[in-house]
C-alpha positions as a printed Julia matrix, in Angstrom:
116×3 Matrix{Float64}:
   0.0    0.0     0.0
   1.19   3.55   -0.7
   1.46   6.38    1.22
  -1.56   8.81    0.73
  -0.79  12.76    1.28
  -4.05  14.86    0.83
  -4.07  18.06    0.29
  -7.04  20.88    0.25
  -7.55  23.64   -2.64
  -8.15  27.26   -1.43
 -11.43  26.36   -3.65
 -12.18  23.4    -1.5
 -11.5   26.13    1.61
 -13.94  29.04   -0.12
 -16.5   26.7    -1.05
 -16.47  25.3     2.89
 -16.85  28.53    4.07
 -19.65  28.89    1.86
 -21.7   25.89    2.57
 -20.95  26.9     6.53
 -21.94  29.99    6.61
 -25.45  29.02    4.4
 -25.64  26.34    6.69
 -25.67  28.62    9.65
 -28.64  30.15    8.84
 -30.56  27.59   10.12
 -28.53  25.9    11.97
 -26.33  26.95   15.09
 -22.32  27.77   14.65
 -20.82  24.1    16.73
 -23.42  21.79   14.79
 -22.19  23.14   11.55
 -18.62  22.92   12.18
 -19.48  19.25   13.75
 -21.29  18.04   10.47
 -18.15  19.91    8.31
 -15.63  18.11   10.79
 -17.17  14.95   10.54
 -17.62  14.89    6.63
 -13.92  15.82    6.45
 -12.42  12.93    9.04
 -15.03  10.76    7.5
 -13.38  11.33    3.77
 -10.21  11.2     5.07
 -10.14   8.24    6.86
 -11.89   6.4     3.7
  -9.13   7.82    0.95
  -6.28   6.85    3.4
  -7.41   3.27    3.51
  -8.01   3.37   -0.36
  -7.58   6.32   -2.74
 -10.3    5.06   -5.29
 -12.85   4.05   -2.8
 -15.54   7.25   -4.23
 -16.96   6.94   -7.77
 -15.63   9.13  -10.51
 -18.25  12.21  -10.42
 -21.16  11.21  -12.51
 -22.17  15.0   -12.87
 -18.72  16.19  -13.95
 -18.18  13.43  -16.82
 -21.73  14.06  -18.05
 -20.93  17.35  -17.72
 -17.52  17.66  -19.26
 -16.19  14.15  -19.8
 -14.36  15.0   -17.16
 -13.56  10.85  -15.83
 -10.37  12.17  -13.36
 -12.68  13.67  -10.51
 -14.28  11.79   -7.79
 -17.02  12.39   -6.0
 -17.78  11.31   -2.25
 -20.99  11.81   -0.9
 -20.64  12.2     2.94
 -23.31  14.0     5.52
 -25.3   15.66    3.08
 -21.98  16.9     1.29
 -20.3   15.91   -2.08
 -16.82  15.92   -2.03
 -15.0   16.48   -5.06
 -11.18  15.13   -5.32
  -8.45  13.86   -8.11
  -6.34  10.62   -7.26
  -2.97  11.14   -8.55
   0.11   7.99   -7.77
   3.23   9.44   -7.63
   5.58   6.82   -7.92
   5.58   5.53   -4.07
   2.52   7.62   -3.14
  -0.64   8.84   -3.85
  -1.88  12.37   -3.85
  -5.38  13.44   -2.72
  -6.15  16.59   -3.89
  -9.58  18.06   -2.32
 -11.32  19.81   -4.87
 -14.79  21.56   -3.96
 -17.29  20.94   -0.99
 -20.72  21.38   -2.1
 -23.8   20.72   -0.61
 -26.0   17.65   -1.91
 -28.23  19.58   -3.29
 -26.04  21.7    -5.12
 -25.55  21.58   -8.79
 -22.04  20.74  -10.1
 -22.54  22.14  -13.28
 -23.91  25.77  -11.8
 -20.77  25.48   -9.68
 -18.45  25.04  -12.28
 -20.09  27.24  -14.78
 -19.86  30.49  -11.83
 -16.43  29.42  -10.91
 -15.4   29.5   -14.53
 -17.05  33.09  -14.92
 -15.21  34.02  -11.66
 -12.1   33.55  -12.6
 -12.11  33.35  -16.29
């Protein structure tokens, strides 16, 4: 077994904050940051045991083709990530948090107009 690194995106950071602070709304500040915290150990511990354990994203390769991106479903969350072995290692690369209701294709159609 290879060793796993994962690392976050400052997209996977600004689109936490975002869900968090919709989230909030309804909910109070410690029971978001719970469900957040959980979904994240949760993913981690899963990709640490095996890389390839989430689906290729369904939405982004009917989408886009895109076949490279996974897509964990965790809590209410998707999780997007890439799988990358590097010789000895493999390289998690945390991608976008979204909530499940969320639309990957709006998301990637305003990021792309964001920072075009």
């Amino acid at each position: 077994m290879s060793q796993v690194t994962i690392e976050y995106t400052e997209t996977f950071s600004n689109s936490t904050d975002l869900a968090i602070m919709h989230l909030m709304r309804w909910n109070d500040e410690l029971s978001v940051l719970d469900k957040v915290e959980s979904t994240v150990d949760t993913f981690e511990s899963a990709v640490n045991n095996n890389p390839l354990i989430y689906p290729v994203s369904p939405n982004l390769f009917d989408v886009a083709g895109i076949s490279s991106i996974r897509e964990a479903n965790i809590n209410g969350f998707k999780l997007l990530y890439e799988a990358e072995e590097q010789g000895e290692e493999t390289l998690i690369t945390a991608l976008l948090l979204l909530g499940q209701k969320q639309s990957v294709k709006e998301q990637l159609t305003q990021h792309c107009l964001m920072y075009r």
